[in-house]
Structure formats: C-alpha cells, structure tokens
N, C-alpha and C positions, 0 to 999 in steps of 0.2 A: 440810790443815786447820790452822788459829793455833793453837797452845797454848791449854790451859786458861786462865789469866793472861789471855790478851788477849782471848778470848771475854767472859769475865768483865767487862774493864774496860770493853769496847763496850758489854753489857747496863745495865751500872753507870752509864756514860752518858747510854745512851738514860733509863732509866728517870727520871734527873735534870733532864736538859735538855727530856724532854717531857712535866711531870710536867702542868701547863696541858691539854693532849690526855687523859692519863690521867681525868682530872676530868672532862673530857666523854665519855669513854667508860663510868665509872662513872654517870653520870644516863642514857647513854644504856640501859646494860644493867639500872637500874633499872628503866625506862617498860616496856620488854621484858618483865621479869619481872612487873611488874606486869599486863602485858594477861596475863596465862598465870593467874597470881595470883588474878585477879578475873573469870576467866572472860568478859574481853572478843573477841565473834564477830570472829574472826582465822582468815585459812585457812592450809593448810601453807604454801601457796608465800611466801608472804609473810613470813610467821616464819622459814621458810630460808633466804631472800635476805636476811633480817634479821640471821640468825646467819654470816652468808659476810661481813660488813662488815667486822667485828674482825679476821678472818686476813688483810684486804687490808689494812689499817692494818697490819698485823704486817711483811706482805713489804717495804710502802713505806717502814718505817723502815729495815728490813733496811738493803735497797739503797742507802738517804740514808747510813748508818751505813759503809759497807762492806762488809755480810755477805754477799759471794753465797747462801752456803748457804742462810741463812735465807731469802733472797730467793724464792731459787728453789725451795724447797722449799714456802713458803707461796704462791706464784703458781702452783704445778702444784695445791694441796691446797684451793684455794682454787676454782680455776678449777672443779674436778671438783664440789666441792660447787655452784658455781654451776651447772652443767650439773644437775646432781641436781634443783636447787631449782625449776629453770624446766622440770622436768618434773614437778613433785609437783602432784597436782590443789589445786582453789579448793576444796576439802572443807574446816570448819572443823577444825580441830589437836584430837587425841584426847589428855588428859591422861591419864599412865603410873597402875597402881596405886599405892597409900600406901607400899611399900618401893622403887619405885623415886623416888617423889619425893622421899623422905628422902634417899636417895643423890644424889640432883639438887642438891638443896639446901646439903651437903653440899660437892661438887664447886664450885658455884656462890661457894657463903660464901669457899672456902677462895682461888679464883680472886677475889674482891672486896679482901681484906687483906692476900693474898700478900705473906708478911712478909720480903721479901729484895729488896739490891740499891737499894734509896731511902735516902740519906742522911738521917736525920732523930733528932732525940735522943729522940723518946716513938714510940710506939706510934700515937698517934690519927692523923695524916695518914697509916697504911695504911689507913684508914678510908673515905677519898675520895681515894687520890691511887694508889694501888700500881697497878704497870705493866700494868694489864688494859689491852690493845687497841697497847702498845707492843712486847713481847717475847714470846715461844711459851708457855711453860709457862701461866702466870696467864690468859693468852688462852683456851687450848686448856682448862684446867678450867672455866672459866666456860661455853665455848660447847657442851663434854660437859655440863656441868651441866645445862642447858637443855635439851640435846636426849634427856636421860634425862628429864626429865619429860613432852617428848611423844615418850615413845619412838622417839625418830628417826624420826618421819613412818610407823613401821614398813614403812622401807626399810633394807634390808640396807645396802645401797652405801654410806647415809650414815655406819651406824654402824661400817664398816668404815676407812672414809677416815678419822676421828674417832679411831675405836680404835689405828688401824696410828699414827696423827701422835702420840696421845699416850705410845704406847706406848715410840716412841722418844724421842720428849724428856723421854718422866721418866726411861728409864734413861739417855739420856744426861747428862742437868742432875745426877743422883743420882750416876752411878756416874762418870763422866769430867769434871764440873765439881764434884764433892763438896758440892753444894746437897743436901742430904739430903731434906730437905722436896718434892724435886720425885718421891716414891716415891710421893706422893699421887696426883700426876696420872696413872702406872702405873696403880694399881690404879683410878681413873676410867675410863683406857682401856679396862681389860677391863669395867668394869663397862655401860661403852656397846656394847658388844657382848653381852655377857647379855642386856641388856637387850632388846634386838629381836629375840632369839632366842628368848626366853619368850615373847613378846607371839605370833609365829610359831604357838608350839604351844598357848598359849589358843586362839586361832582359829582352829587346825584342830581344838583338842578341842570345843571352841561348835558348829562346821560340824557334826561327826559325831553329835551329839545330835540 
C-alpha cells in the first residue's frame, strides 16, 4: 500500500481536478433527498440503485487516479449493494423513526461539506463543491446517511456491506491518514447497523402483539 503522503495527494487531486463532477453529484444527492424529504411514492429498488451510483463514481475515479485499492474495493462493494438493490421489492421505501433521521441527516450534512482536501480560501465552495461522489469517506457518509433514514430497506445485507465499508474508512482516513474528521463516518458505520437491528426487533415486538 503508498504511503500515507501519496494516498493523500491522489485524494487532494481527485477532489481538485473533479470539483465540476462534485457539483453534479451534490444537486444529484439533493433531488434524492428531496424525494425521501417530501415523501414522494419512490420504491426500495429504485432508491438503492439510486444510492449504488455514488460508490461507482468513487471506484471509476479510483482506477482513472491510480488506486487499485479503492478501485477494487468500491467495485466489489458496489456490485454487492447492486445485487442487494435488484432484489429489494417495488414496495414504497419506509421512512426510519425521528432518532434515526436525525442521525441520517447528520451523517448526510456532514458527507455534503466534508471539509477536507478541496483547495479553496473560504469555507462556502464546501457548500456545493466537497468531494461527495469522487473519494470514499464524504461518499460513504452521505449514502449511510440516506440509508439510515429508510433504515436500509430493513435489510441486514445492506446495512452490513454500508457498516463494514465505513467502518474501515473512517478508521482508516482517522487513524492511518490522520484526517481526524473521518471518526465521523466510524461512528455513521455503526450507527447503519443499529439501525436495522432495531427496526428487526420493532417488528417482531408489533408481530407478537
């Protein structure tokens, strides 16, 4: 694996040279939250295959960039949620209760402004520009973000594939590239996993009533 240093500088790249892409993937992961938002009739499958776009955008820069790793680690993580999604019934999407949408929202905001790695002298172009949809961390909190609020389709698989991906890239981004800020997306990890585990024992405690 590259040095810390040059991991770094490839991210610092990407997020620079594909700030134009960033910008479309913020209006894109707008529209998204928005239909979730406004309670517009959206089934699972659709909003998964929706949410599986951002981590193929992640691997393809990878690969342009040079990273195998990321390549390959968003094209196996990727694939698997795609498998997941085109199994998830045409049932409309069940929004999570009010504490996990605060943590959705949360996870989401922080993946929108992800304040690292974009060259810029103010604050406001992480507003519409941070490398959501180009690098892992800011990706993978946005698209936990979302999927904590419709509790991962209340499929295990998803929030498992979700939880294991963030899990390593925020200890890894935190503890081996000393981005501290990526500790956030850790605990997002686990939190996408609580999260469909409760949902679990609601409905079996609702069933047994």
């Amino acid at each position: 694996m590259p040095p810390p240093e040059e991991i770094l500088s490839v991210l610092k790249e990407i997020a620079n040279d594909w700030q134009f892409l960033a910008i479309l993937w913020h209006i894109y992961f707008a529209v998204l939250a928005s239909v979730l938002v406004l309670g517009i009739r959206s089934s699972m499958r659709l909003v998964g295959l929706g949410l599986v776009l951002p981590l193929v955008s992640v691997s393809a820069l990878a690969w342009a960039s040079g990273n195998p790793f990321n390549g390959i680690f968003f094209t196996f993580s990727g694939a698997a949620l795609l498998f997941i999604s085109f199994r998830l019934p045409r049932d409309d999407i069940q929004i999570a209760p009010l504490w996990a949408k605060v943590i959705g929202a949360i996870m989401f905001t922080f993946g929108w402004v992800y304040p690292h790695f974009l060259e810029t002298a103010s604050f406001f172009p992480y507003l519409y520009s941070a490398p959501t949809g180009l690098i892992p961390c800011p990706t993978l909190s946005m698209v936990i973000g979302l999927s904590i609020i419709v509790g991962s389709f209340g499929v295990r698989a998803w929030s498992i594939v979700l939880g294991l991906s963030g899990t390593f890239y925020g200890v890894f981004g935190a503890a081996h590239l000393s981005v501290s800020l990526d500790w956030v997306l850790l605990l997002g990890a686990l939190a996408v996993i609580l999260t469909v585990s409760k949902d679990k024992k609601r409905d079996r405690k609702h069933a047994a009533i």
